[in-house]
GUPA-383828 format. One record per residue: residue in one letter; y, x, z of N, C-alpha, C in turn. Coordinates in steps of 0.05 Angstrom, whole numbers, plus 5000, padded with zeros to 4 digits. Layout:
N
aYXZYXZYXZ
...
//
This chain:
440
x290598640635293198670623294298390615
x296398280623297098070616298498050591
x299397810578300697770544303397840553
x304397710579307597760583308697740604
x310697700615311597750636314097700644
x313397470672317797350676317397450705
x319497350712320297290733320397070742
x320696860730320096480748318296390737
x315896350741314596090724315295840743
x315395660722315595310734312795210720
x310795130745308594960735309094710742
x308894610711309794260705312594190686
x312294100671314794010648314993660651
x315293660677316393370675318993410684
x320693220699323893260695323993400725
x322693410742323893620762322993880756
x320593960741320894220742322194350720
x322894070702325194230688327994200694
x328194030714330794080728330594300741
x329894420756329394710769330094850742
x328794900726328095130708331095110692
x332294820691334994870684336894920692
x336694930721339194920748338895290740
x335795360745335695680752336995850732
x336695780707336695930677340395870677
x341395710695344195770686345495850713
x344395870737344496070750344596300741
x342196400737340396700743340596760712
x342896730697341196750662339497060659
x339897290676338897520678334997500675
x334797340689331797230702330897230680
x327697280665326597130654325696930667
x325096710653323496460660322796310647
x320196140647318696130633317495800642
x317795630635316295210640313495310629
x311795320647308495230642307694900638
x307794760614306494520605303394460593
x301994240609299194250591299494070569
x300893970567300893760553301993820523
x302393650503303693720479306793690469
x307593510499310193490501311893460528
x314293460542315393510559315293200568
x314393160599316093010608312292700600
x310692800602308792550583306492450608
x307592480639306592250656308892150669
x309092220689310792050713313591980700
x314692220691316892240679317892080658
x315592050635315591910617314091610617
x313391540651312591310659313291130673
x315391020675316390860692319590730687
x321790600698322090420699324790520685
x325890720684327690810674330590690691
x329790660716331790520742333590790745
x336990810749338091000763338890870792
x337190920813337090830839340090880854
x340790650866343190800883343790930903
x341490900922341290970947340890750970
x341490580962340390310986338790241002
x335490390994334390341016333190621029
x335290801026334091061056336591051073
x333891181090335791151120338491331121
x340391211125343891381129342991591143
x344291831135344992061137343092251138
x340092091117338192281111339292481079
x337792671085338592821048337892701029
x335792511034335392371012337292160999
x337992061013340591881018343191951002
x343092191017346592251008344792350974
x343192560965342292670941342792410921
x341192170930340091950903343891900910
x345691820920348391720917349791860896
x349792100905351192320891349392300868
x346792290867345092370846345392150818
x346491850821346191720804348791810794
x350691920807353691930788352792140774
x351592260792350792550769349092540743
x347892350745346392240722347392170707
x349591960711350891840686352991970671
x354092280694355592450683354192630659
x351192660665349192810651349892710624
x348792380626348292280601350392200580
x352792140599355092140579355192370572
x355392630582356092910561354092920538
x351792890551349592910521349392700509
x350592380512349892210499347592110492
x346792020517343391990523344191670531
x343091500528344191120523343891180554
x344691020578345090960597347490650604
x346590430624348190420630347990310657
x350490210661350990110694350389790695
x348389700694348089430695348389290722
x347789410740347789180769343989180779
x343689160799341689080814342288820836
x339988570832340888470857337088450872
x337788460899335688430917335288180928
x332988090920332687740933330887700954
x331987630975330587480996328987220987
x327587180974326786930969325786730996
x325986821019324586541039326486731058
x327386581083328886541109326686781125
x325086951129323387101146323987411134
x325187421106326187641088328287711104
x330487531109333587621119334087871124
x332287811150333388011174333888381162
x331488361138330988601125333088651098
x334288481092336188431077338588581090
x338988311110341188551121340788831134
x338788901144338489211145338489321115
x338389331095338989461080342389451070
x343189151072346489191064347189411082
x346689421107347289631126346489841118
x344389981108343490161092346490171073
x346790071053348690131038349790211036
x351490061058354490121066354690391078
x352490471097354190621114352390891095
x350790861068350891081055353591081033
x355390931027357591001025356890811004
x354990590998355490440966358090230960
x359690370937361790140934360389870917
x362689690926361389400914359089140921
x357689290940355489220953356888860959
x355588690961356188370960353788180968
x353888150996351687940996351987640985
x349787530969351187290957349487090970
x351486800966349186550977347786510951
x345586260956344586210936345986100912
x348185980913349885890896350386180875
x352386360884352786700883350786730857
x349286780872346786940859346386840833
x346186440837345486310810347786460785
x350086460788351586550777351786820761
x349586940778349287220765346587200748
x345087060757342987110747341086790752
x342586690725341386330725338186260729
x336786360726334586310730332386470756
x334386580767332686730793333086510815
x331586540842331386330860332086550880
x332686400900332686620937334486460948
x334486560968335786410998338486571003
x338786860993340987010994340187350982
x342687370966341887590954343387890955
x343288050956344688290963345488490921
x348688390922349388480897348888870898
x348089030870348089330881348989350848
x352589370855353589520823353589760817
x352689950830350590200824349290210819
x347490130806343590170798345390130771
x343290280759343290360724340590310712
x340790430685338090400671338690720651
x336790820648336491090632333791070620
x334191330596331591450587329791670598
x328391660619328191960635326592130614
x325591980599323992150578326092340558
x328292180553330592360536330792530560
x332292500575334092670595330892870598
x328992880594327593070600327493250581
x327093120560327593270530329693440523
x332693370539334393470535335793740550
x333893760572333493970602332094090589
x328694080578327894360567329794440542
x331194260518333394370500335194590517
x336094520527338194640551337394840566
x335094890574332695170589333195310562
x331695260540331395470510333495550504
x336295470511339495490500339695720510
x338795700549339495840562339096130562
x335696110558333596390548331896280555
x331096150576329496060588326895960562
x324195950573322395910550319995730568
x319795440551318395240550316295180543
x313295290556310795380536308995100536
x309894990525306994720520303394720512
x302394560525299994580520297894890540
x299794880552299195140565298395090600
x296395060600295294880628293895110640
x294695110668294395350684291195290699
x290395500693287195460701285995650741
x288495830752287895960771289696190769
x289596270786291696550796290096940808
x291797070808291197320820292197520824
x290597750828292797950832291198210817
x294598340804293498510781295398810784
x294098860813295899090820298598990836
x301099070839302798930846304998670831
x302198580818303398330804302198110803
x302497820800301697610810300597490781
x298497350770297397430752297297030748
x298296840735297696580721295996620700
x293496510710291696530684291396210670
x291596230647292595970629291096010609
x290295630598289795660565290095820550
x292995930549294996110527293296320533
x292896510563292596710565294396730593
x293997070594295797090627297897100626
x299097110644302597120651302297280680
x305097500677305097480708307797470715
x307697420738310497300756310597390777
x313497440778314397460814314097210826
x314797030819315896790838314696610809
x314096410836312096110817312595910837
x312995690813314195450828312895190817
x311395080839309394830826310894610831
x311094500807312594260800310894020784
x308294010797305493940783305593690781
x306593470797305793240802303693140808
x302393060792299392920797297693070797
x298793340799296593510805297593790822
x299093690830301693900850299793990878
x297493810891296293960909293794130895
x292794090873289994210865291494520855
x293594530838294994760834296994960866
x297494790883297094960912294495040919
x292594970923290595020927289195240920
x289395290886288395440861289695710878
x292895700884294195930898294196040921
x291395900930291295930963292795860978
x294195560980295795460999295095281012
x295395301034293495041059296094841069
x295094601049296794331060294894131066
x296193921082293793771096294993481071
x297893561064297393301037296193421012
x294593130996293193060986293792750962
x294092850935295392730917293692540915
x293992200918292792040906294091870895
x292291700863294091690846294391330856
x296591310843295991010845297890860815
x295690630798297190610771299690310775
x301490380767303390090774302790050741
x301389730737301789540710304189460706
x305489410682307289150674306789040653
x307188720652307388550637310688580627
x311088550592313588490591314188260576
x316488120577316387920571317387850543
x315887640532316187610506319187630492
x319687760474322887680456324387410463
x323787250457324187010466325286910493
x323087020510323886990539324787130548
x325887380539327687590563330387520569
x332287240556333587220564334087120592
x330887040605331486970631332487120653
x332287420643333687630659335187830649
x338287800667339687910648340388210658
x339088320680338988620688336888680703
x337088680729334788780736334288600772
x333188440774332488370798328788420813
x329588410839328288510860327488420887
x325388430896324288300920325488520941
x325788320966326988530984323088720991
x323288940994320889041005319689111027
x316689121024315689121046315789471056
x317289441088317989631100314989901105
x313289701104310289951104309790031083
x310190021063309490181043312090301025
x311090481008313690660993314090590954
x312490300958313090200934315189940942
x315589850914317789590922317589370914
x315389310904313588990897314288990868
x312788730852312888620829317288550830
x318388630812320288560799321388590768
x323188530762323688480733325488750732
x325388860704327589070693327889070666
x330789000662331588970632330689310627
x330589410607330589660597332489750589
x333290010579335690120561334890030537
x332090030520331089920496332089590494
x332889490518332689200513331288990530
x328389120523326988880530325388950558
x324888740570324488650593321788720614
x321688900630318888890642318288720664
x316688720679315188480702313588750715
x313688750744311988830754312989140764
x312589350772309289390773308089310794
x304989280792303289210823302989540823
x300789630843300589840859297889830869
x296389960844292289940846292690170854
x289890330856288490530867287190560835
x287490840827287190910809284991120808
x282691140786279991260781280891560778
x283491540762283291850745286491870753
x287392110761289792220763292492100736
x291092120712292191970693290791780679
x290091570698288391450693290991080682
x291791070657293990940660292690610644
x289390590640288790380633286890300655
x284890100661283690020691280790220686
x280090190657277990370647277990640657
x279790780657280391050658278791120685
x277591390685275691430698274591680700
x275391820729272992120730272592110761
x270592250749268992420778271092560800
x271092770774273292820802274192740823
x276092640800277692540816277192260841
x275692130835274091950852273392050869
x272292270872270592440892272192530908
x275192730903277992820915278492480934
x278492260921279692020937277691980966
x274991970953273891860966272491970991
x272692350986272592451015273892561028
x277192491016278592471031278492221070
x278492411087279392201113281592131117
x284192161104286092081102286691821086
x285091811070284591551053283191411062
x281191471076279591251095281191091118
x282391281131284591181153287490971135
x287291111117289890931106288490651097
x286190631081285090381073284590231096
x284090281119282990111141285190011150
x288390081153290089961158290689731141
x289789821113292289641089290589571070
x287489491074285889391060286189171054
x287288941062287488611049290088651037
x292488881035294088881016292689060993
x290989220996289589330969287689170955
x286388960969284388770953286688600938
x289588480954290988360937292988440914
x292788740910294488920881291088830864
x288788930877287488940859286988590849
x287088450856287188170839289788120832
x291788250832293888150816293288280786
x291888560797291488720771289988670744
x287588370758285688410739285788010742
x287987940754287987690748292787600736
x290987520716294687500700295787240723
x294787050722295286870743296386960775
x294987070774296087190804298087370797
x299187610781300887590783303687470768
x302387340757305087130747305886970768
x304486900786305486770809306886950836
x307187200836308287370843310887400835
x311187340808313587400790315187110796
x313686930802315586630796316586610827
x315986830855317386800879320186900867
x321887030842323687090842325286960814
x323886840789324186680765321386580762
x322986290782320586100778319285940748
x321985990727320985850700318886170688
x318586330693316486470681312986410676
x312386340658309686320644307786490641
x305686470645303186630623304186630598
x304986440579305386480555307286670553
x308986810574311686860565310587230580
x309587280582308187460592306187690566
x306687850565304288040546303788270562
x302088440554301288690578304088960569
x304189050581305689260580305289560578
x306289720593305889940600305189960621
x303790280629302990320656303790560666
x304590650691303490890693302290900723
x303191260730300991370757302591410776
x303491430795304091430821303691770831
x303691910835303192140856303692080874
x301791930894302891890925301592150940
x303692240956303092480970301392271000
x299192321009297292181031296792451047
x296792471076296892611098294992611106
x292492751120290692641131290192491157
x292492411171292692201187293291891176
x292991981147293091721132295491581128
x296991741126300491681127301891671098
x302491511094303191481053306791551061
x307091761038308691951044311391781035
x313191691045315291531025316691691002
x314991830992316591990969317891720945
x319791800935320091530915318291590887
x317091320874315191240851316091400823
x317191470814318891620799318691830792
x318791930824319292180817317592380819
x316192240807315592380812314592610823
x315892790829314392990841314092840873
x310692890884311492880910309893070928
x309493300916309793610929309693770913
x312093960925312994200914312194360927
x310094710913310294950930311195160914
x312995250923314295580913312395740937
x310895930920310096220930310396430920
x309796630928308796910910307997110931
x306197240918304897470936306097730931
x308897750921309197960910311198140943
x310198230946312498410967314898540954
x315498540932318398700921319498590916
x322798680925325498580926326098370889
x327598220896328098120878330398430854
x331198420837332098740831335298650836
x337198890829339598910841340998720831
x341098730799341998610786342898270787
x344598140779343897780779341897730790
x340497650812338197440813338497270826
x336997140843336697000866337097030892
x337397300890338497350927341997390917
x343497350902345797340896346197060906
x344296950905345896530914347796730942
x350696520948351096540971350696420993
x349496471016349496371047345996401043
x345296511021341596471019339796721018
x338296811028337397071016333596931018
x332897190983330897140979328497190993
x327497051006325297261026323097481010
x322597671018320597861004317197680999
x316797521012313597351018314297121030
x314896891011314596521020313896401010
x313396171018311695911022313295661030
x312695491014314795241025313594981002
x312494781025312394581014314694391013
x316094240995317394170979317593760988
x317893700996318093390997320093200992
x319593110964322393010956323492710964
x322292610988323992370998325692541014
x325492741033328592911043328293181032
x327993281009327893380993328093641019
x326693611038326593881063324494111058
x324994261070323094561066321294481096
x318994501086317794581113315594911104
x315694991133314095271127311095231120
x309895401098307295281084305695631100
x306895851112304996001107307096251104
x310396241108311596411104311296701119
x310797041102309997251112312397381118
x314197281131316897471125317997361154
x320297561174321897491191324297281182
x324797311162326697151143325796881131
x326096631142324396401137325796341107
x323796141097326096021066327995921085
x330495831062331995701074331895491049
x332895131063332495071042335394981023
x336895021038339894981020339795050985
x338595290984338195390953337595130938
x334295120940332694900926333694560931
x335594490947336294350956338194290933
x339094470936341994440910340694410889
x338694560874336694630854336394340850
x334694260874332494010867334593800864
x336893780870338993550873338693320847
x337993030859337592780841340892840814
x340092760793342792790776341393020761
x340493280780339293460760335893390749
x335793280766332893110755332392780758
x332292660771331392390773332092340805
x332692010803334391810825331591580819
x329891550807328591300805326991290820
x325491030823322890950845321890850829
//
């Protein structure tokens, strides 16, 4: 016998699965639905870890969904935060080529830009650039007066406010331990106790494949964590940067190197590098489990990926555990930066979604989420009333499966039992950047 009973659960209370849970609850207000959190508060890894960047869209490829989503998605953000009055603002990004062998990648991204529709975009000479930003160095720089700065941790805070308004109900501390079936009902068994549900939607993050799994879903990705450090820089010295500058990046991987970010608070970060991390939330170098070590390490997907990109992983890990190294990282873009001017920072974890062909998934750093699975084993109609098969151009399938990938935020089929495939237009709209997160 279970304690209660919805119709949606969302596993994970960071900002996409409470963007879902808030897109749905003012959809569907008929629905019960219900945010499954382990934690003691909303939004307290990925979400509440990182750079607080509103991305513009500049570096995905034109006329992917991802593309057009983060464009649309940062206006949508700042439309968010001005209604609720959440601090945000529009500061500027610039991208620095620091040496003549950068260019060429430079200008493929202005091209990126443009032809994703960014206004203002400005390549500068080195002269240019000094002007914007007196103490940065480069050979030529690419202006981006779209990039912002936010609190994703408010804006998270303010999505489950906004779920509870709705009806919708936000259960913290409530960490889902396995699933089942309890007659014709689908059974979340949790800390709290059971739940059951028609429809469940894993919005796990750093733990988004072990909770597919738990539900019997066969994906060949495989969450590994990875911790980005920052140094920030002393009171004193943050006037050396006065928004947010950036190394142009390296095209093989789906991070974007050591750079500087003023904050909405003010003050100034450095970094992150991009280690290989012990523990899923493993956000100091100490941090450390079995497990999870054991998940990395027999993985063959991780074997194949390290053999490619092993002398760039020996060199995160000495930036990590030597300050010198990367302060010398930081001075390819503000050469007057110091050790003295340097203190440790914050950290967080990465959910990199890894393939077993060893393929690092370009999901963006942020966000986050980087797999999503909606299932249910339930064979009955959604009911007549308001629900989910009311979206128009969409109908709900009776039995699906769909892994979730938020660099093209596309459906692929995980296992679907129905003549009627998902479609993914619904969740598409659902998952759309603005309702949750634009950052890397």
């Amino acid at each position: 016998m279970t304690d209660s009973r919805y119709d949606i659960v969302v596993i994970g209370g960071g900002i996409v699965g409470l963007s879902v849970a808030m897109e749905t609850t003012r959809r569907f207000p008929n629905l019960r639905l219900a945010v499954f959190e382990k934690e003691d508060r909303v939004a307290c890894h990925q979400s509440g870890h990182n750079s607080g960047v509103i991305h513009s869209g500049i570096y995905y490829k034109p006329g992917s969904l991802k593309a057009r989503m983060c464009v649309e998605g940062a206006a949508a953000m700042v439309e968010f935060c001005r209604e609720h009055n959440i601090a945000h603002e529009f500061c500027g990004k610039l991208i620095v080529a620091t040496k003549e062998p950068e260019l060429p990648a430079l200008d493929q991204l202005m091209q990126r830009g443009e032809a994703n529709g960014l206004r203002g975009l400005r390549i500068l000479t080195k002269e240019e650039l000094l002007e914007i930003e007196p103490h940065c160095t480069g050979v030529r720089a690419i202006q981006v007066p779209a990039t912002g700065i936010t609190d994703y941790a408010k804006v998270s805070e303010k999505y489950a406010e906004i779920i509870s308004a709705q009806g919708g109900t936000v259960r913290l501390q409530t960490a889902v331990a396995g699933f089942s079936r309890n007659g014709a009902e689908d059974v979340v068994k949790t800390t709290q106790g059971d739940f059951s549900a028609r429809y469940i939607i894993n919005c796990a993050g750093l733990h988004s494949d072990r909770i597919a799994q738990l539900a019997g879903q066969k994906t060949d990705i495989a969450i590994v964590p990875f911790r980005g450090e920052y140094y920030d820089l002393v009171p004193e010295r943050a006037s050396l940067v006065r928004a947010l500058i950036y190394p142009v990046p390296d095209p093989r991987f789906p991070f974007l190197g050591v750079h500087f970010t003023r904050r909405i608070s003010g003050k100034v970060d450095a970094g992150p590098n991009a280690v290989l991390a012990f523990r899923r939330e493993g956000y100091r170098r100490t941090d450390f489990s079995a497990r999870d070590v054991q998940s990395i390490f027999t993985n063959t997907g991780f074997w194949r990926m390290a053999a490619k990109y092993w002398r760039s992983g020996l060199g995160e890990f000495h930036r990590s555990f030597s300050k010198s190294a990367f302060v010398a990282a930081l001075q390819q873009l503000v050469p007057e930066v110091r050790d003295s001017d340097l203190v440790p920072g914050g950290a967080g974890v990465r959910a990199q979604a890894l393939t077993k062909q060893g393929r690092l998934s370009t999901t963006s750093s942020s966000s986050l989420l980087t797999t999503c699975c909606m299932f249910s084993t339930s064979r009955r109609q959604p009911p007549q009333h308001r629900s989910l098969s009311d979206e128009p151009s969409w109908k709900w399938p009776p039995r699906a499966s769909a892994y979730i990938r938020d660099r093209a935020y596309g459906v692929c089929p995980g296992g679907a039992r129905t003549a009627s495939p998902l479609k993914a237009d619904y969740l598409a709209r659902v998952l759309r950047p603005g309702r949750h997160s634009v950052f890397e």
